[in-house]
C-alpha positions as CSV (number, residue, x, y, z in Angstrom):
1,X,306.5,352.0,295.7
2,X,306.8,349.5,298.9
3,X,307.4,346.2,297.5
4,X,308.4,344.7,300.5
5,X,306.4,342.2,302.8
6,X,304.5,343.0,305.2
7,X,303.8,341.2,308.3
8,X,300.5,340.6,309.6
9,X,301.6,338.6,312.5
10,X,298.1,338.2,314.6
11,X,296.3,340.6,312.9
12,X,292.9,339.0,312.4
13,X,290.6,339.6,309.6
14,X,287.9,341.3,311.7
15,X,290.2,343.3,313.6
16,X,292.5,344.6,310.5
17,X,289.6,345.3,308.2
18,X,288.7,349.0,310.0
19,X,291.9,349.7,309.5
20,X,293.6,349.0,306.9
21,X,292.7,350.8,303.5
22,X,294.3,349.4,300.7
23,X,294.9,353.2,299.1
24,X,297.4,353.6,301.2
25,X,301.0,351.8,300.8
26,X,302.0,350.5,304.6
27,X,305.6,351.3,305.6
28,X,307.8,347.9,306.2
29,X,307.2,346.6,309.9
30,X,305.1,350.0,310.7
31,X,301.6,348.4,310.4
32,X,300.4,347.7,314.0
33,X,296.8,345.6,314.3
34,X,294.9,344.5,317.6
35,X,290.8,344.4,317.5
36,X,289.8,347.8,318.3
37,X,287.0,346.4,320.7
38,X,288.7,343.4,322.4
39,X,291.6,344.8,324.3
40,X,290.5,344.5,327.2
41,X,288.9,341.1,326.8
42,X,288.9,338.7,329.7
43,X,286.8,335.7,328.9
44,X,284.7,334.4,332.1
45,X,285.4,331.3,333.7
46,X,285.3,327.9,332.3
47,X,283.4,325.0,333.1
48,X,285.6,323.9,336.3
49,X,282.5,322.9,338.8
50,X,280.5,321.6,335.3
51,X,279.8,317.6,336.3
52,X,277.3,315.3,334.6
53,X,274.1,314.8,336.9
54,X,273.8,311.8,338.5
55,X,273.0,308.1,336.7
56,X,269.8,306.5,336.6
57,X,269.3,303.5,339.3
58,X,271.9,300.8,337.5
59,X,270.1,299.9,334.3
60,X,273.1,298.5,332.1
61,X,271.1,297.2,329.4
62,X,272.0,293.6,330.8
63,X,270.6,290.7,329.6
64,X,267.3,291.2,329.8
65,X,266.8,294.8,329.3
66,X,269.2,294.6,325.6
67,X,267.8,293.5,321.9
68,X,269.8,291.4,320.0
69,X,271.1,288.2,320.5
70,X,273.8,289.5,322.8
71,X,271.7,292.6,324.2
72,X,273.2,295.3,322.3
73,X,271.2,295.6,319.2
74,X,273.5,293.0,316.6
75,X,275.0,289.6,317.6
76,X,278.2,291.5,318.9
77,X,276.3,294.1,321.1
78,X,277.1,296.9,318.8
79,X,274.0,298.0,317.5
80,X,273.7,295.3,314.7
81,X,273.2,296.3,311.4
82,X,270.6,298.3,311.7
83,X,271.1,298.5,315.6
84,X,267.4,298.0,316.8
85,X,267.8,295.0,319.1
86,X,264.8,292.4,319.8
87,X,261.6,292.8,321.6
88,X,262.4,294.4,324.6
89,X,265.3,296.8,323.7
90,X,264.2,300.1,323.6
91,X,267.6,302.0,323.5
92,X,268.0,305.1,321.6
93,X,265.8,307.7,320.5
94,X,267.1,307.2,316.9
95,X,267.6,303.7,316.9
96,X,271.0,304.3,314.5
97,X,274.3,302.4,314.7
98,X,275.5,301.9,311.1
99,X,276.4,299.1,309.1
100,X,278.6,297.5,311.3
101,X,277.4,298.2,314.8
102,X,276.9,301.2,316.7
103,X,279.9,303.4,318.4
104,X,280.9,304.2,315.3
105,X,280.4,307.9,314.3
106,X,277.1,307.9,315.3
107,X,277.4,304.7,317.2
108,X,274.0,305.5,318.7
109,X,273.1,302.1,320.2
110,X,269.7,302.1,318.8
111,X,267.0,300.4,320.8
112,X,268.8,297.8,322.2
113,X,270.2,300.1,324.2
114,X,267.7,299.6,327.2
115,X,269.1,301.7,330.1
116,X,271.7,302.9,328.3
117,X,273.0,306.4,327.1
118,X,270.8,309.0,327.6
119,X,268.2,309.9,325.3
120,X,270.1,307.3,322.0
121,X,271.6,304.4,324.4
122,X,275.2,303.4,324.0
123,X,278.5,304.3,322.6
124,X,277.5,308.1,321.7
125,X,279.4,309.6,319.8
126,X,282.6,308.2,321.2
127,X,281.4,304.9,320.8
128,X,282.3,304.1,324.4
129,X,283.5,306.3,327.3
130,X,286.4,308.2,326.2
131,X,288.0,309.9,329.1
132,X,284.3,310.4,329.9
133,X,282.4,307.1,329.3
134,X,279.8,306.4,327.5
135,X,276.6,307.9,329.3
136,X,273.5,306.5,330.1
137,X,272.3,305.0,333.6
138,X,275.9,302.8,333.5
139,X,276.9,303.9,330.2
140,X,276.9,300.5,328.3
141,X,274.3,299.2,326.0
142,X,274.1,295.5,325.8
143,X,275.8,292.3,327.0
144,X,278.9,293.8,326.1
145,X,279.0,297.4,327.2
146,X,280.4,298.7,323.8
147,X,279.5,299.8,321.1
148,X,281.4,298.2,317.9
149,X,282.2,294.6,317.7
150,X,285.2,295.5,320.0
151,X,284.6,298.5,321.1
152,X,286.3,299.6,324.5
153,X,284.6,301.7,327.2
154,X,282.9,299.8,329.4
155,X,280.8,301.6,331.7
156,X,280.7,305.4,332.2
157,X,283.6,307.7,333.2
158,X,283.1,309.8,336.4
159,X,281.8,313.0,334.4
160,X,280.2,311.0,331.8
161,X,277.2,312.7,331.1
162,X,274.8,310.7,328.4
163,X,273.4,313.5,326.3
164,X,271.2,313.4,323.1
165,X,274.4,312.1,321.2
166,X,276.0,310.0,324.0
167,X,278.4,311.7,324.4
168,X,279.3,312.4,328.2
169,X,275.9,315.2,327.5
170,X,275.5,317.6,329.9
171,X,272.4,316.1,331.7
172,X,273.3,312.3,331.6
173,X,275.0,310.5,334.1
174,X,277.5,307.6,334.1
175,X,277.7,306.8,337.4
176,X,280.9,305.9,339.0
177,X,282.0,303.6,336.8
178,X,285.4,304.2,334.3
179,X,285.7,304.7,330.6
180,X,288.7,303.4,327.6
181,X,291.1,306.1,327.5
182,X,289.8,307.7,324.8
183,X,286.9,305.1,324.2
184,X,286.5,303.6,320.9
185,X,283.1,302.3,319.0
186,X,283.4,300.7,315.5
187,X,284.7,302.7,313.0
188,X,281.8,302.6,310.3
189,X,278.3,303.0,311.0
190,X,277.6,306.6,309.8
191,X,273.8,306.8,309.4
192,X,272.4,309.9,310.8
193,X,270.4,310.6,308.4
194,X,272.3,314.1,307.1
195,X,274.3,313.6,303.7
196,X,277.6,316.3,303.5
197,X,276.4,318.3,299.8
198,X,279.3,317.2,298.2
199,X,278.2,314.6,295.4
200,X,279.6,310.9,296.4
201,X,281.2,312.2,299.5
202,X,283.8,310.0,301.2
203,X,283.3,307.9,303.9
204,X,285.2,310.2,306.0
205,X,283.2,313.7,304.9
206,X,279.8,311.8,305.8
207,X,280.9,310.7,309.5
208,X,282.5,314.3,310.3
209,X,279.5,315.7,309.4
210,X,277.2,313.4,311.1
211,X,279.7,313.9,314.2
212,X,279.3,317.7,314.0
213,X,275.5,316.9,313.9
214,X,275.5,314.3,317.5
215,X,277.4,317.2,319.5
216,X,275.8,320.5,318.3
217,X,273.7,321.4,321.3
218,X,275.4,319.2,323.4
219,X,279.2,320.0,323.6
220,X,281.7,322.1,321.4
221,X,284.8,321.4,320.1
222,X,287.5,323.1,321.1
223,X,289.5,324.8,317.8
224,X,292.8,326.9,317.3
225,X,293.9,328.6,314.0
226,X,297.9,328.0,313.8
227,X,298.8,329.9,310.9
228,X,298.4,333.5,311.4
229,X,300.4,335.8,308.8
230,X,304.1,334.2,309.0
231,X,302.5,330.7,309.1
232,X,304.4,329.8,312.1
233,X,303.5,326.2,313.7
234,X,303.5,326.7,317.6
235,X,299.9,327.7,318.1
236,X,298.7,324.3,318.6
237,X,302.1,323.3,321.2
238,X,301.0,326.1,323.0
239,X,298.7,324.1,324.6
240,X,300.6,321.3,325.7
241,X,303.2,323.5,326.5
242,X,300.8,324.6,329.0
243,X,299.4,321.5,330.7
244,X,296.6,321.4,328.5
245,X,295.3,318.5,325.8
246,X,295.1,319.4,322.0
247,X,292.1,321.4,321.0
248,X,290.1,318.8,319.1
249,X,290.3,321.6,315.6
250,X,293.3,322.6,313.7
251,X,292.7,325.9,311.5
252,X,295.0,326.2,308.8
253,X,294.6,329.1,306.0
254,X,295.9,328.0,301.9
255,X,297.0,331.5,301.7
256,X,300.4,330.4,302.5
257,X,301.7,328.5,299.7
258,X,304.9,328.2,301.5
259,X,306.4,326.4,298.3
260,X,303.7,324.6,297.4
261,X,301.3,325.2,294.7
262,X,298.9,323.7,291.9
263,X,301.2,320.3,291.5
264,X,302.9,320.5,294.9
265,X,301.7,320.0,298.8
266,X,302.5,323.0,301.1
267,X,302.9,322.5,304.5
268,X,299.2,323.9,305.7
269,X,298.0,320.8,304.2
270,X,301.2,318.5,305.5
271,X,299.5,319.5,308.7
272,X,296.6,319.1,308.5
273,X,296.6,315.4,307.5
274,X,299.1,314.8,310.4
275,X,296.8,316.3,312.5
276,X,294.0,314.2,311.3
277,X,295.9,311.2,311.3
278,X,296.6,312.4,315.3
279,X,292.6,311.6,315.4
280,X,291.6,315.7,314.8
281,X,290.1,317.6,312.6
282,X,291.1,320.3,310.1
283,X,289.3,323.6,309.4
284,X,291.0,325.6,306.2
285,X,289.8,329.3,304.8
286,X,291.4,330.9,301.9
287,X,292.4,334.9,302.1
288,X,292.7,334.8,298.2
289,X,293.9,337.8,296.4
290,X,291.3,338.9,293.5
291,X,291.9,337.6,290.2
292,X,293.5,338.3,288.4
293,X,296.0,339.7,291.6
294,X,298.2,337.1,293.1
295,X,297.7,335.8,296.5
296,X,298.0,338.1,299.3
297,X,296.1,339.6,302.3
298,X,296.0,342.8,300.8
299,X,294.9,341.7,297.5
300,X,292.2,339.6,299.1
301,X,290.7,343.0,300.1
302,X,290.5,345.0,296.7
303,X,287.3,346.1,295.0
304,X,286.0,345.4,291.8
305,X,284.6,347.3,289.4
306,X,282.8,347.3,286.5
307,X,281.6,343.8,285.3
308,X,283.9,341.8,287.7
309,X,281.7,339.9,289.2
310,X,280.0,338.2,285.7
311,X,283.5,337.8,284.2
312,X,285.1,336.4,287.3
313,X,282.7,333.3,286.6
314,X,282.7,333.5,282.7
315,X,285.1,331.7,280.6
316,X,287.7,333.2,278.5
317,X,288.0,336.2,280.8
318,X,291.0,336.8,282.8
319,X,289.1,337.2,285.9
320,X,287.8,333.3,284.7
321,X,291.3,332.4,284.4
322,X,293.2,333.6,287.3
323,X,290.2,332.7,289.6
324,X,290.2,329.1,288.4
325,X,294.3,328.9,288.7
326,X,293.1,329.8,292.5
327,X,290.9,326.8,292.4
328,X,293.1,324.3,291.2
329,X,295.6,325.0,293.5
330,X,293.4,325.0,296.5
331,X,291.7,321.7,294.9
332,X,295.0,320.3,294.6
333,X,296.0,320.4,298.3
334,X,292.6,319.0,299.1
335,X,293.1,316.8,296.6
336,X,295.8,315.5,298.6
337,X,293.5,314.9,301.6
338,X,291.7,312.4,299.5
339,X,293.7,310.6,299.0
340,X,295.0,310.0,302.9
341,X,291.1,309.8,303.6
342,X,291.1,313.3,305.1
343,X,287.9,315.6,305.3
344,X,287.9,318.6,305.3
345,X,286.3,321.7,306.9
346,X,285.7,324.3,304.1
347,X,285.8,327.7,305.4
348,X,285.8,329.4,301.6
349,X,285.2,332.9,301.4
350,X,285.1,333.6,305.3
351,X,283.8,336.6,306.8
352,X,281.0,337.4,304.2
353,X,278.8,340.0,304.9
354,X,277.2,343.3,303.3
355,X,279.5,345.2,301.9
356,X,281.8,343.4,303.3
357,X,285.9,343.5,303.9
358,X,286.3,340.9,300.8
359,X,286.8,341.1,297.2
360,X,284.0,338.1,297.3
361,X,281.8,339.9,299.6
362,X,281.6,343.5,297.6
363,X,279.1,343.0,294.9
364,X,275.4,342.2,295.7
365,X,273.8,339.3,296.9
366,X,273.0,337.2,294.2
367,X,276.4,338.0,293.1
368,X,278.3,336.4,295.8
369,X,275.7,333.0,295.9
370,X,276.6,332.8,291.9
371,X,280.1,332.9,293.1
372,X,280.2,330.7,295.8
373,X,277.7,328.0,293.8
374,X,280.0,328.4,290.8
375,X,283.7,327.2,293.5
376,X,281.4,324.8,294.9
377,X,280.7,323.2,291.2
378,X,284.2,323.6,290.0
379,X,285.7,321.6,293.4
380,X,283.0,319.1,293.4
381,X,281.9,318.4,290.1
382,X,285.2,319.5,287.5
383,X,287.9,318.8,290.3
384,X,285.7,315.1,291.6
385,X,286.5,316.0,295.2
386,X,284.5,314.5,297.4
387,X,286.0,315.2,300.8
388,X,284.8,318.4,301.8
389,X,282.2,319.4,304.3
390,X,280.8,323.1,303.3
391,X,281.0,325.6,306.0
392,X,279.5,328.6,305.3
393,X,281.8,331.3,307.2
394,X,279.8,334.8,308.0
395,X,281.2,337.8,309.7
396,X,279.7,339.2,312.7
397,X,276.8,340.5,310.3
398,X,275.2,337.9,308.7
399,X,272.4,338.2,306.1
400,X,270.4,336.4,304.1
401,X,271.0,337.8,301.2
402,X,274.4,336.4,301.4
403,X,272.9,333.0,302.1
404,X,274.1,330.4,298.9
405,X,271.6,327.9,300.3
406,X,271.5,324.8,302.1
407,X,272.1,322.8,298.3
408,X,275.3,323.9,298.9
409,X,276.7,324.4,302.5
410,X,276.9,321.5,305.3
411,X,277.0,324.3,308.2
412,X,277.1,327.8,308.0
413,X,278.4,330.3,311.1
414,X,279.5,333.8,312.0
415,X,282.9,334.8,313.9
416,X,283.5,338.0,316.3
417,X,286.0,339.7,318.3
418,X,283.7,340.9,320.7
419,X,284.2,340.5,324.1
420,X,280.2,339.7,324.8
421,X,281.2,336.3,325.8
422,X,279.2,333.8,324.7
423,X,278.0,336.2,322.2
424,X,274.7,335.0,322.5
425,X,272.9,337.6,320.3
426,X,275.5,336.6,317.1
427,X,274.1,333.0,317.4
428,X,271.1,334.4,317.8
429,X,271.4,336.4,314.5
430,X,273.2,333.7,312.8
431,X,270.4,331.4,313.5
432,X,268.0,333.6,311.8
433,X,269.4,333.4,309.1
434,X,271.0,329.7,308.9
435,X,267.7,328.2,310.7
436,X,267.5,325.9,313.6
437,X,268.4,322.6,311.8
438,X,272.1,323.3,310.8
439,X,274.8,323.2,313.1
440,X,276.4,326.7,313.4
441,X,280.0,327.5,314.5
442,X,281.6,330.2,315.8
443,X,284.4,329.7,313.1
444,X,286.7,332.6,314.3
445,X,286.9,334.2,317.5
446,X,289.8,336.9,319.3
447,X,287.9,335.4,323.5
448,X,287.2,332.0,324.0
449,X,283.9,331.5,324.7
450,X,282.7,329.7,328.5
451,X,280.9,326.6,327.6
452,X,278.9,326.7,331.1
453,X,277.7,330.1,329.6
454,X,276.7,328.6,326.2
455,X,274.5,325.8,327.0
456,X,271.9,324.8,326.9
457,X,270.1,327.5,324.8
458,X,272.1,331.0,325.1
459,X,274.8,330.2,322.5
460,X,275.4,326.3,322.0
461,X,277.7,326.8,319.2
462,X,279.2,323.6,318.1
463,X,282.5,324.6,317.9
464,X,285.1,327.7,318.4
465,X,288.3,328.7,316.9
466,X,290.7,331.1,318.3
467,X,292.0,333.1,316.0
468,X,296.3,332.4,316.4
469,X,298.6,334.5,318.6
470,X,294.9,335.2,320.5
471,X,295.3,332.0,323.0
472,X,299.1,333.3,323.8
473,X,299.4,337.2,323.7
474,X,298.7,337.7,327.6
475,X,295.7,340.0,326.4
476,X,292.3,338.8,325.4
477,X,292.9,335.4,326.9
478,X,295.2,334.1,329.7
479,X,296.1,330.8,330.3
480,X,294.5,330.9,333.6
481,X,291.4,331.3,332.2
482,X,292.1,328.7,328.6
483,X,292.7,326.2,331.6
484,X,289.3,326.7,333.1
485,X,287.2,326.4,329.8
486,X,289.8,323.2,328.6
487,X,288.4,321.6,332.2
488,X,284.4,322.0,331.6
489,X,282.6,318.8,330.9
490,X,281.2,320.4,328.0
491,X,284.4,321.2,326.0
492,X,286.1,318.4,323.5
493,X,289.6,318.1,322.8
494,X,291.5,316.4,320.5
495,X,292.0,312.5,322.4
496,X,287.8,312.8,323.0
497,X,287.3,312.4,319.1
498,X,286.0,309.5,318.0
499,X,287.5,307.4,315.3
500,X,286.2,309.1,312.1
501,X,288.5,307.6,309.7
């Protein structure tokens, strides 16, 4: 009997599960994996020629075009407390800003933004430029051109681009003028009218989510998973290794213990609250082995028989047992975000689908939602975490029957390794079935995806994640081509994040 390990060094689920049957014992180092359809994959060009259109006459929201008492909607220009401005602001579509001003994670400006960031006036998402600006006709809202009581910005970067969010959008404009470095709004002022689904979330869960929410349609974040098999660390400093800036999303998978468990941090999670402290954000899935099996890839792939499924999610069963012990140790290491005020992207039992590759994806339907509804309970409710954003991770087949509900996911989104670039009928699919109102992310991909392809309508997914070892192997990208979809207007790295903490 083979008892030794075997290494699944950028194999990626899609691509392994066609061929790899778990009846038959793998020599050491003989297994070979690449995606059967993507090896010849060249993704098309990025976004190089992608500018923002051009800004509207000069309106700046100056004195007499602002609300509030300093023309930005608040006394400090920053969207005031409920970021509406006086009489003759008009502003933002949604009028939104937050607590304590606007260029906060929603930092919309509100209507005192007169002449001011596209369709919601100032700040944007980044509550100021960024690299980018901050959109609209000169990209500042108010007297004071910021949003947050001290926001930086100023007027908007040379690609800035207003947008539905603010953001630098792809139709705005920000005219000549130059953003912060990475542009900065206030910190707080979340309200965007979308709650996460955990109970009580944290501060930090509600403005991720309602950050995912200003940019889907708009823009997509960039996103590269660093641990493949061997949970190496290098994907990531590939980039930069390159010439290129941080993709704005870290995957990370709690598969590899590394050391860590139940009562002890692994390094996955080490990184990933690095990496949020860096000013990203952190996506984890789980390849967990099927209780009461221990953690493995090829365990994560069994079948059950029988009544698995009822006593997986039945105390007193060892199925009960073993699948909780999974849960606790997951909830410890998230557990561990909360308390460094990190959110998290959920991506808990990824690739679901119809008879799918997954122990979790096997049984029927209404098997897999009681699963799902009963990991979402025990995190949320028996574990009190309160820091997770739910992202409901479909294979290439999505179906409804798989669907848990919208009670109980934040976003929901499909992954290929297609080389259909943009993949536009997957969103299309995925859409059906997730509906037009959540965002939906394309939460694994082998090709990276052209953003001047995407948008506006054909596949405006609101973010992508390479799948690791894809971004380097010389085969389904090359850096050439990473470089051109890093440059488009549309894409976000890591240093065009807003504050979110």
């Amino acid at each position: 009997m083979f008892s030794g390990k075997v290494d699944f060094s950028h194999c990626p689920c899609s691509a392994m599960k066609k061929a790899l049957t778990l009846s038959i014992i793998v020599a050491l180092g003989s297994y070979g994996c690449a995606a059967s359809d993507s090896s010849d994959d060249a993704g098309g060009t990025g976004g190089a020629s992608e500018t923002g259109g051009t800004g509207g006459p000069a309106g700046t929201g100056g004195s007499s075009e602002t609300g509030g008492t300093t023309g930005s909607g608040g006394a400090t220009g920053s969207g005031g407390q409920i970021g509406r401005g006086g009489a003759t602001g008009t502003g933002g579509e949604v009028a939104i800003g937050g607590t304590s001003g606007s260029g906060g994670v929603t930092g919309r400006g509100g209507a005192t933004g007169t002449g001011a960031g596209g369709i919601v006036g100032t700040g944007g998402v980044t509550g100021g430029a960024g690299n980018r600006g901050s959109g609209g006709t000169v990209g500042s809202g108010g007297a004071t051109g910021a949003g947050g009581t001290s926001s930086s910005g100023g007027s908007g970067g040379a690609a800035a681009r207003g947008g539905s969010s603010g953001i630098a959008g792809a139709p705005g404009s920000g005219g000549a003028g130059t953003g912060g470095t990475v542009g900065t709004g206030g910190s707080s002022g979340t309200s965007c009218g979308v709650q996460p689904v955990s109970p009580n979330a944290s501060q930090q869960a509600k403005n991720l989510l309602c950050y995912l929410y200003s940019v889907y349609g708009n823009h997509v974040l960039s996103g590269q998973q660093e641990t493949s098999w061997s949970n190496p660390a290098g994907d990531i400093s590939w980039y930069t290794s390159n010439g290129m800036k941080y993709p704005a999303i870290l995957g990370g998978d709690f598969l590899y213990s590394d050391g860590g468990g139940a009562t002890s941090e692994t390094s996955t999670t080490s990184r990933a609250i690095n990496y949020w402290k860096a000013g990203g954000i952190t996506m984890i899935r789980y390849h967990m082995g099927m209780p009461p099996n221990a953690d493995s890839y090829q365990n994560s792939m069994l079948t059950p028989s029988g009544s698995f499924y009822s006593n997986v999610i039945t105390t007193g069963t060892s199925e009960n047992t073993s699948f909780n012990s999974k849960l606790d140790y997951m909830a410890y290491q998230i557990g561990v975000m909360k308390t460094n005020n990190v959110p998290v992207l959920l991506a808990l039992f990824h690739e679901t689908q119809p008879s799918g590759w997954f122990w979790w994806s096997k049984g029927t339907g209404a098997q897999f939602s009681a699963l799902y509804q009963y990991a979402f309970k025990y995190l949320t409710q028996t574990k009190g975490l309160n820091n997770i954003v739910w992202l409901m991770p479909f294979s290439g087949s999505p179906s409804s029957t798989d669907y848990p509900g919208k009670t109980y996911i934040d976003i929901a989104g499909s992954d290929t390794y297609g080389t259909n670039q943009p993949f536009t009928s997957l969103y299309s699919s995925s859409r059906g079935v997730i509906g037009s109102t959540v965002p939906i992310p394309l939460h694994e991909t082998g090709l990276i995806p052209t953003p001047s392809q995407m948008f506006p309508t054909a596949a405006p997914w609101v973010l992508f994640n390479i799948w690791a070892g894809y971004e380097s192997d010389g085969t389904h990208n090359t850096v050439a081509n990473i470089k051109s979809v890093y440059s488009s207007s549309y894409l976000i790295t890591r240093d065009q994040i807003p504050s979110l903490q």
